[in-house]
DSSP file (Angstrom, degrees, kcal/mol; ACC not computed):
  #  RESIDUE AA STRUCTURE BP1 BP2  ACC     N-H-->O    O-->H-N    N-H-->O    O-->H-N    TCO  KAPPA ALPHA  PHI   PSI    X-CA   Y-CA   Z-CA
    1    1 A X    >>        0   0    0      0, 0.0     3,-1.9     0, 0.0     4,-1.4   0.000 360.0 360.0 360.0 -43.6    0.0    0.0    0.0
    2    2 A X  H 3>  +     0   0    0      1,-0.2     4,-1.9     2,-0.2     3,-0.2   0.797 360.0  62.0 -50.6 -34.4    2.9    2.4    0.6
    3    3 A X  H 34 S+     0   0    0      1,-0.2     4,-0.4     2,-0.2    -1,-0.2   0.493  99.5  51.7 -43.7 -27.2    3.8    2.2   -3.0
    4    4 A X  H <> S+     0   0    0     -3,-1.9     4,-0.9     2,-0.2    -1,-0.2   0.803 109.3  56.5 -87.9 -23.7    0.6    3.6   -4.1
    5    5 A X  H >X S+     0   0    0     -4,-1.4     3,-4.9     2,-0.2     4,-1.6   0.981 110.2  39.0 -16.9-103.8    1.3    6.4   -1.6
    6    6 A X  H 3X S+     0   0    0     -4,-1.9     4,-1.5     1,-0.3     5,-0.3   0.696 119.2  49.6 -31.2 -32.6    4.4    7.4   -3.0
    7    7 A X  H 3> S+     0   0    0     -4,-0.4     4,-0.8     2,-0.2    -1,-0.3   0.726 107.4  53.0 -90.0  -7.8    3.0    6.8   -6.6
    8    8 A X  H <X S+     0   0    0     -3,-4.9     4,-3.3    -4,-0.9     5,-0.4   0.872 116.6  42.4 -99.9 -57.9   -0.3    9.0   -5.8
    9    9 A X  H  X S+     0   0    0     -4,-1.6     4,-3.5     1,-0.2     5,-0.3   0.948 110.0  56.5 -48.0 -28.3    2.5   11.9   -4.6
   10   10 A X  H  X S+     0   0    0     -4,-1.5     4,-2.1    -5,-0.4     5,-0.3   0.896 109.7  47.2 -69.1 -30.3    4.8   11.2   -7.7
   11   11 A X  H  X S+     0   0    0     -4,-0.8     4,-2.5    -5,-0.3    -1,-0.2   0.982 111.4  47.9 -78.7 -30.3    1.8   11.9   -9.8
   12   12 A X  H  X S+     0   0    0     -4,-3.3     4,-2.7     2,-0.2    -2,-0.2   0.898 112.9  52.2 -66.3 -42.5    0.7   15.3   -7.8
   13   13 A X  H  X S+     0   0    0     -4,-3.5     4,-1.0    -5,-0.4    -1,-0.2   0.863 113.3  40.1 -47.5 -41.6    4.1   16.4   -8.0
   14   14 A X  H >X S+     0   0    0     -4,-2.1     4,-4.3    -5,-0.3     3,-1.3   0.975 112.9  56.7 -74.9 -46.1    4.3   15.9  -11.6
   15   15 A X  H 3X S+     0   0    0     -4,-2.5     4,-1.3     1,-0.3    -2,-0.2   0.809 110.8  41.8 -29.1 -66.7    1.0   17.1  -12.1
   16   16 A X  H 3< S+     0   0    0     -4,-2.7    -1,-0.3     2,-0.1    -2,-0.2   0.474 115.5  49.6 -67.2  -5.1    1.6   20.4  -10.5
   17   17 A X  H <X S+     0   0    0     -3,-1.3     4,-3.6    -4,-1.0    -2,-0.2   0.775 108.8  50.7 -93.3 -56.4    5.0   20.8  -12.1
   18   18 A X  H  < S+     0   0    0     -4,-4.3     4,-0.3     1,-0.2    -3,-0.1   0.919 117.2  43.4 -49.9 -39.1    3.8   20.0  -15.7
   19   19 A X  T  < S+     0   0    0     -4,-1.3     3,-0.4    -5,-0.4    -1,-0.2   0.785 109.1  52.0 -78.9  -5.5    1.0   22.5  -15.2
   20   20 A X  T >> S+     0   0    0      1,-0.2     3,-4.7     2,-0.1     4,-0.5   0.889  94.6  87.1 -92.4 -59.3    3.1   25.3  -13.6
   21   21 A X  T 3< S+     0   0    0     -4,-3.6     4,-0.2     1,-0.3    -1,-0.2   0.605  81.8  49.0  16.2 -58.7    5.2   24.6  -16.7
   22   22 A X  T 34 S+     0   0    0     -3,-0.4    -1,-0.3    -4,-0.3    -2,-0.1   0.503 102.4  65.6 -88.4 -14.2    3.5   27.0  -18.9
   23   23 A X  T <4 S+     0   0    0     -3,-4.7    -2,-0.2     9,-0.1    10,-0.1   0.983  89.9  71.9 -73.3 -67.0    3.7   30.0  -16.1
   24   24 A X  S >X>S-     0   0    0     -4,-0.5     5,-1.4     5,-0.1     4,-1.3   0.424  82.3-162.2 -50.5 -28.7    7.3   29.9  -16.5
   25   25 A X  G >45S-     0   0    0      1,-0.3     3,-3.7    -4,-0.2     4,-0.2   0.892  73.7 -34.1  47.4  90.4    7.7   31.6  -20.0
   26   26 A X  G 345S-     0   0    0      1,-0.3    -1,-0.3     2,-0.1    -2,-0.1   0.541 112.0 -67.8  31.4  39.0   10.8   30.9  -21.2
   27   27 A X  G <45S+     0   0    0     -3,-0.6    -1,-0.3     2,-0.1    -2,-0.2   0.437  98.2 123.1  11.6  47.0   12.4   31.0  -17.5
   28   28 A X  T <<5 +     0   0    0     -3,-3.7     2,-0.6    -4,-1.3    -3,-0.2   0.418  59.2  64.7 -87.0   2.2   12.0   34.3  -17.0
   29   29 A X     >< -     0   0    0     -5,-1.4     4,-1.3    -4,-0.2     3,-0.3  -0.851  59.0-167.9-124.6 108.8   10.0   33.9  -13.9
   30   30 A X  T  4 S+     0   0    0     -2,-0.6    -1,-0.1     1,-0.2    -2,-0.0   0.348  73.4  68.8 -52.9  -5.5   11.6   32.5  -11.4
   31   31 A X  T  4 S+     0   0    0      2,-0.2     4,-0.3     3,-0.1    -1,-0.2   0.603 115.4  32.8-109.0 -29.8    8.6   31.6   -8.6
   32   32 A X  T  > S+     0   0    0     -3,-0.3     4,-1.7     2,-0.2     3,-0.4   0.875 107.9  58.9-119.2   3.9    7.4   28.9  -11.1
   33   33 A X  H  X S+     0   0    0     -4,-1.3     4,-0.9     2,-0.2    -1,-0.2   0.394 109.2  52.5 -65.1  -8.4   10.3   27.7  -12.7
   34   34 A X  H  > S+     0   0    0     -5,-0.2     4,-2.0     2,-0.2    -1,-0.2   0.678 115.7  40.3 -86.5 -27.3   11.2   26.8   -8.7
   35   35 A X  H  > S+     0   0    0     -3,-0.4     4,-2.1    -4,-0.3     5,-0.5   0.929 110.1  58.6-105.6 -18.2    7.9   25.0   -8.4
   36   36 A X  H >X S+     0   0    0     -4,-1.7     4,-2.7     2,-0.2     3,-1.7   0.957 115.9  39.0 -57.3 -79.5    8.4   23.3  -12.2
   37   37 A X  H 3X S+     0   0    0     -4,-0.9     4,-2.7     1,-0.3     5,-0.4   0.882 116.9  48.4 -38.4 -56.2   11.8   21.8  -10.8
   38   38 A X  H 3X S+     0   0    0     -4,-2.0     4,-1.1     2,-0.2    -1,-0.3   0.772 110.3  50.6 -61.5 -18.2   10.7   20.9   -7.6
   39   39 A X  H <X S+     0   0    0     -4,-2.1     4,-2.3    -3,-1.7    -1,-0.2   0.847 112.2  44.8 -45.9 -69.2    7.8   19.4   -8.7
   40   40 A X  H  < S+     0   0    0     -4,-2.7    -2,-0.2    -5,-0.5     5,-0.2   0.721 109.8  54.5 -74.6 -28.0    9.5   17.3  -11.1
   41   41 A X  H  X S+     0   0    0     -4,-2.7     4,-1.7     3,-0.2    -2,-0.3   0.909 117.3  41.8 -81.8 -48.1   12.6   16.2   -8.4
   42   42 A X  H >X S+     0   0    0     -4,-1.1     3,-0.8    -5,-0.4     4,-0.6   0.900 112.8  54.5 -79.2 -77.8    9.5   15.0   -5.9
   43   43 A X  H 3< S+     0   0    0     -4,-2.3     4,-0.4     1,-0.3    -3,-0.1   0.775 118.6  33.2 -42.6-114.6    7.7   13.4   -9.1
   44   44 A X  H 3> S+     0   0    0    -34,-0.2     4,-2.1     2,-0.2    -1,-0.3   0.552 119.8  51.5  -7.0 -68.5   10.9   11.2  -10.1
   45   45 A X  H XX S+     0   0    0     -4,-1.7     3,-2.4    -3,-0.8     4,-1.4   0.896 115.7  43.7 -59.5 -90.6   12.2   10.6   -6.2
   46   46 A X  H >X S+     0   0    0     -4,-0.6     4,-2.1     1,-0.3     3,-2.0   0.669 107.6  57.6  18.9 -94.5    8.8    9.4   -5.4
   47   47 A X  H 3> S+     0   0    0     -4,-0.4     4,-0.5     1,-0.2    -1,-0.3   0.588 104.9  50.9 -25.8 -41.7    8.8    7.5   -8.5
   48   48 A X  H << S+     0   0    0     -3,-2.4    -1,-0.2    -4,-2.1    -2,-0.2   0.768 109.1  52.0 -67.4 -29.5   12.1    5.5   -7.4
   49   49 A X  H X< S+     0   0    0     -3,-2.0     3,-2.6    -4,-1.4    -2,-0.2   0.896 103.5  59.3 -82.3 -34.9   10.5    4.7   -4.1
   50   50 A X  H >X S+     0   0    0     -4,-2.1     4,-1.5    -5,-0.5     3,-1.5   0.919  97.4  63.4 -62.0 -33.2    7.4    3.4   -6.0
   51   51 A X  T 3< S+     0   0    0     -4,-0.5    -1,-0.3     1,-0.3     5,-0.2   0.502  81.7  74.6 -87.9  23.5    9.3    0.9   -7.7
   52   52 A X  T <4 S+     0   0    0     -3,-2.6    -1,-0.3     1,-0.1    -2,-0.1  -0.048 114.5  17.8-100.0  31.7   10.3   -0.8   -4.9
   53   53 A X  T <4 S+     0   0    0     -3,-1.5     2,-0.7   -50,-0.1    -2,-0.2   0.275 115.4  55.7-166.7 -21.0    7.1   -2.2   -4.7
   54   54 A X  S  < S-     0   0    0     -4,-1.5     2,-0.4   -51,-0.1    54,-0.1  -0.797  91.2 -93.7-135.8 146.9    5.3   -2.0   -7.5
   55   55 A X    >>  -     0   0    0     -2,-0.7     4,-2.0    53,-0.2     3,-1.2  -0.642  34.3-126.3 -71.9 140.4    6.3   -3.3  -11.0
   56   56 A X  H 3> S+     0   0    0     -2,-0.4     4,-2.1     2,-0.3    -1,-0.2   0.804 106.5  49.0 -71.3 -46.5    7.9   -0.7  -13.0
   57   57 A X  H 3> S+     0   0    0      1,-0.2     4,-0.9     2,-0.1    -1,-0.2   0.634 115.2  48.0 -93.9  12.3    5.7   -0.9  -16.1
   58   58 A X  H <> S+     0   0    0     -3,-1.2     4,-2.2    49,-0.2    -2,-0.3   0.897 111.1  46.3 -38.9 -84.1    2.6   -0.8  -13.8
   59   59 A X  H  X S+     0   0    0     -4,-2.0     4,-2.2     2,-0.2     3,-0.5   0.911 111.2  55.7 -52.1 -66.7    3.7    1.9  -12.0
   60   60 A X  H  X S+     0   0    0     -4,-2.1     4,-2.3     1,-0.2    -2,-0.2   0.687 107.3  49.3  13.9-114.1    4.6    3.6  -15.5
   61   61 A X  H  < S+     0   0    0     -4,-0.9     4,-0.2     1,-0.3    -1,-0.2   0.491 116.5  40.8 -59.3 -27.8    1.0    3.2  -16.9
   62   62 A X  H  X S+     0   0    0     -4,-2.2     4,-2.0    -3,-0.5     5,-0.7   0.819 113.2  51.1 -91.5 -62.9   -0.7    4.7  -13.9
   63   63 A X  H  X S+     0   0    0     -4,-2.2     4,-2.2     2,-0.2    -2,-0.2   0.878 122.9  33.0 -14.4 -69.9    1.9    7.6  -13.2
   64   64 A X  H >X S+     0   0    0     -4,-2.3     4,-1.7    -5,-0.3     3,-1.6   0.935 119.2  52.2 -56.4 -80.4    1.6    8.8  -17.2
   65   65 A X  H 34 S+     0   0    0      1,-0.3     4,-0.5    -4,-0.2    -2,-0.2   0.403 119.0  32.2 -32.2 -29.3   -2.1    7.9  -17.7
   66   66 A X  H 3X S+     0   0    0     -4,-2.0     4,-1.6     2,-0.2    -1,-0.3   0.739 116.2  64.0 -99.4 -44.1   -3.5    9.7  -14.6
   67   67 A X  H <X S+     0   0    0     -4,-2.2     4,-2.1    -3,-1.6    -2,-0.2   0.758 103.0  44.3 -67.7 -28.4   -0.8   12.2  -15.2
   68   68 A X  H  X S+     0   0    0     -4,-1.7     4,-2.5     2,-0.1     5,-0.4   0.958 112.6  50.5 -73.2 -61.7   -2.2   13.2  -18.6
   69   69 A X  H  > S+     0   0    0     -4,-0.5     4,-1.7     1,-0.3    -2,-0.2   0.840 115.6  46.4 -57.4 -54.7   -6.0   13.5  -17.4
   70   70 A X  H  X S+     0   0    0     -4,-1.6     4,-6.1     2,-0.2    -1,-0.3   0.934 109.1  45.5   6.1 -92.8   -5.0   15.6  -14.6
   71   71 A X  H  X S+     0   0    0     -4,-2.1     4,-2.3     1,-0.2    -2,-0.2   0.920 118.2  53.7 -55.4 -31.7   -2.5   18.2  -16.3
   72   72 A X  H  X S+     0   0    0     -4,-2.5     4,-1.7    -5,-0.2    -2,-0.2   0.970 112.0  40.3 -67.9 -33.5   -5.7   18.2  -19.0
   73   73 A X  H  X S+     0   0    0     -4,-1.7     4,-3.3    -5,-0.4     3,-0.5   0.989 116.9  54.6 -56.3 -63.0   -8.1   19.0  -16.0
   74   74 A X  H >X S+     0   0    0     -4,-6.1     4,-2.0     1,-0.2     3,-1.8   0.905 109.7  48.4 -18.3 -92.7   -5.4   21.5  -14.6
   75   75 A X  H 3X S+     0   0    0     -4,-2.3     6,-1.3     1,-0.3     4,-1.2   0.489 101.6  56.6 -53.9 -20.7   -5.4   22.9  -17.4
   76   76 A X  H 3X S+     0   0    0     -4,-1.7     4,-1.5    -3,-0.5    -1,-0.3   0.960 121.3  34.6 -35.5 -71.0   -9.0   23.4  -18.0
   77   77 A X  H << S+     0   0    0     -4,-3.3    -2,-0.2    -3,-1.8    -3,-0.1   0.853 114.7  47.3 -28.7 -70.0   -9.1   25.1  -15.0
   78   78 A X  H  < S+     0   0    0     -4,-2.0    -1,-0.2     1,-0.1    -3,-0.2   0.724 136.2   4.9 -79.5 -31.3   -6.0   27.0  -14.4
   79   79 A X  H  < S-     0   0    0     -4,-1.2    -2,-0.2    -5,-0.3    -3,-0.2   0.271  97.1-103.4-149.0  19.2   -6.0   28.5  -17.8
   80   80 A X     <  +     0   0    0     -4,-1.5     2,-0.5     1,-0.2    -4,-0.2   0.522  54.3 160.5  75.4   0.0   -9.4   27.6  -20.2
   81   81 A X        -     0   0    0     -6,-1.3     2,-1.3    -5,-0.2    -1,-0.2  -0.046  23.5-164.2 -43.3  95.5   -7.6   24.9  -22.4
   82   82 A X        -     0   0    0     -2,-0.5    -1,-0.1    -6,-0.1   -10,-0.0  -0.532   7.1-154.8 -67.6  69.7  -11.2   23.0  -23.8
   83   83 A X        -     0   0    0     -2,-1.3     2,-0.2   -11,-0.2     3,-0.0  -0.160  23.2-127.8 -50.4 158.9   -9.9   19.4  -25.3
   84   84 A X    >>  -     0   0    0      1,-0.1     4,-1.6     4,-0.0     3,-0.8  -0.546  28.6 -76.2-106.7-172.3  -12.4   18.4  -27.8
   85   85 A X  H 3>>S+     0   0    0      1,-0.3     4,-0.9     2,-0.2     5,-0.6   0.939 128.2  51.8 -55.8 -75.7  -14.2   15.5  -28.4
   86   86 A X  H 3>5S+     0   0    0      2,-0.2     4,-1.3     1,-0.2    -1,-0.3   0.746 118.8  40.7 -31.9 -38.0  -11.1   13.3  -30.1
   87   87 A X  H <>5S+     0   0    0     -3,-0.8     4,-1.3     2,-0.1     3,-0.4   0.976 115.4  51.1 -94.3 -68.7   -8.8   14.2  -26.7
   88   88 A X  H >X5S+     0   0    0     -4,-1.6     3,-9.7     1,-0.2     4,-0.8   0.796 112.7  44.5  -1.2-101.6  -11.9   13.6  -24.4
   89   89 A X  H 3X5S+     0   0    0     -4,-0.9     4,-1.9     1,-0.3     3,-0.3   0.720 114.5  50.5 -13.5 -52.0  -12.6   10.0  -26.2
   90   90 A X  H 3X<S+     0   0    0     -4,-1.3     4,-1.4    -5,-0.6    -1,-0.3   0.746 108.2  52.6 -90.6   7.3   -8.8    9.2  -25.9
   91   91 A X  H <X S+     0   0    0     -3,-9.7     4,-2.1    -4,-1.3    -2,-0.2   0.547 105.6  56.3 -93.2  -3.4   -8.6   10.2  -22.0
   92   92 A X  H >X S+     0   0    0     -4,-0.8     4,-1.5    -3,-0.3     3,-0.9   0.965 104.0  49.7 -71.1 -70.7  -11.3    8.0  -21.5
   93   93 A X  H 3X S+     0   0    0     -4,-1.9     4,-4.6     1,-0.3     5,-0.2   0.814 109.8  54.2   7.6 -74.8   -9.3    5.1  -23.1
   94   94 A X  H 3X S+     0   0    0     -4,-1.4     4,-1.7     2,-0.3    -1,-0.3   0.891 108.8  45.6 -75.3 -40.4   -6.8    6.0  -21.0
   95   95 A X  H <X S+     0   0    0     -4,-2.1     4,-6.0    -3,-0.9    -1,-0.2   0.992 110.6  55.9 -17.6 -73.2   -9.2    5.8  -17.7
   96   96 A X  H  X S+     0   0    0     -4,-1.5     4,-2.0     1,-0.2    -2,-0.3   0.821 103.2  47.6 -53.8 -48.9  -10.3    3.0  -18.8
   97   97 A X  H  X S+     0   0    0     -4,-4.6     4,-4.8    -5,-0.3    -1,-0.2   0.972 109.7  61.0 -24.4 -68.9   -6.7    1.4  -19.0
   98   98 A X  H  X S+     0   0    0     -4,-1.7     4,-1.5     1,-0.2     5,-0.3   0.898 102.7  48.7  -2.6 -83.9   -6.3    2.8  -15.6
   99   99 A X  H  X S+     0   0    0     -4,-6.0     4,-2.4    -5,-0.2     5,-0.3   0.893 105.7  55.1 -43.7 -55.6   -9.2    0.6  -14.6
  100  100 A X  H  X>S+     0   0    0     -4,-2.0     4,-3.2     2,-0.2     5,-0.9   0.969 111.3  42.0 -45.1 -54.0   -8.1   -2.8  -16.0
  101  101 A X  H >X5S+     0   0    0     -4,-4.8     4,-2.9     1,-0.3     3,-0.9   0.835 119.5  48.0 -56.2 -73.4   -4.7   -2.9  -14.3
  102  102 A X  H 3<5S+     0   0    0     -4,-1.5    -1,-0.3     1,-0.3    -2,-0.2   0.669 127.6  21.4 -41.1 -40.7   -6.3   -1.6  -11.1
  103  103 A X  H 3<5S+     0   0    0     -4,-2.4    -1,-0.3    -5,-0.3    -2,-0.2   0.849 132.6  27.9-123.1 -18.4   -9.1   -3.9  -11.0
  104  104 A X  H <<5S+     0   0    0     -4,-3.2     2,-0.6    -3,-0.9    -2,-0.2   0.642  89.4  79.9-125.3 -12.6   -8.1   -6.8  -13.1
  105  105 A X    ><< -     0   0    0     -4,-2.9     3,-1.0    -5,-0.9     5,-0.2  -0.782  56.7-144.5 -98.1 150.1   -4.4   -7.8  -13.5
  106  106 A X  G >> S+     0   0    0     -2,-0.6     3,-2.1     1,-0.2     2,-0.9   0.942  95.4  68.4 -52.2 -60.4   -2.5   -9.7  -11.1
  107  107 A X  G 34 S+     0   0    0      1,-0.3   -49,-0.2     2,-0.1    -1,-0.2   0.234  71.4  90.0 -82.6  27.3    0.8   -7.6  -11.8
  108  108 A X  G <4 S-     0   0    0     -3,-1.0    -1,-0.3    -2,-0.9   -53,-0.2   0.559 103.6-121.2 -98.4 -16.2   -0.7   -4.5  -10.3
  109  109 A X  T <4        0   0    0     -3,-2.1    -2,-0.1    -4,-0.1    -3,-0.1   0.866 360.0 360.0 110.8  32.6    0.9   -5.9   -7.0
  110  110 A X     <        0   0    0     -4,-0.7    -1,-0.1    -5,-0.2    -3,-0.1   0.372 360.0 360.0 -52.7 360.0   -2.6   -6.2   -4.9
């Protein structure tokens, strides 16, 4: 269970990092190019700890997959970004991936 810990921070770190990302403007502001790095050093350290538990291309597949649907939410949010139908459709896919490991393979480490 600690390994989805650590993977549920690696992915909020990344999350915020990716989306803070776009603040940073060619890194001429320093207050979110600080949180972009830090962001991204928690994501990754995190990320090592997860794989000491979890199989790597498990851990992988949740980390990205939730990490896209996320920064796209973020970004909704934070800055009006609309995906359309065709990016909708394929973050559902990617739920839905989500779901299988989680609920139906063995090598999700249960």
């Amino acid at each position: 269970m600690t390994g989805y810990i650590y993977l549920a921070i690696a992915i909020a770190a990344e999350v915020i990092a990716t989306t803070a990302l776009k603040s940073v403007d060619g890194v001429q502001r320093p207050l979110p190019l600080l949180l972009v790095c830090a962001g991204y050093a928690i994501a990754f350290w995190m990320l090592s700890l997860v794989m000491r538990s979890i199989p790597v291309g498990i851990a992988y597949a949740l980390w990205s997959g939730l990490g896209i649907v996320l920064v796209s939410v973020a970004a909704l949010a934070l800055y009006d970004q609309r995906p359309d139908l065709p990016a909708l459709l394929g973050m559902g896919m990617i739920v839905g991936g989500v779901l299988v490991i989680q609920l139906f393979s063995a090598s999700a480490g249960h």
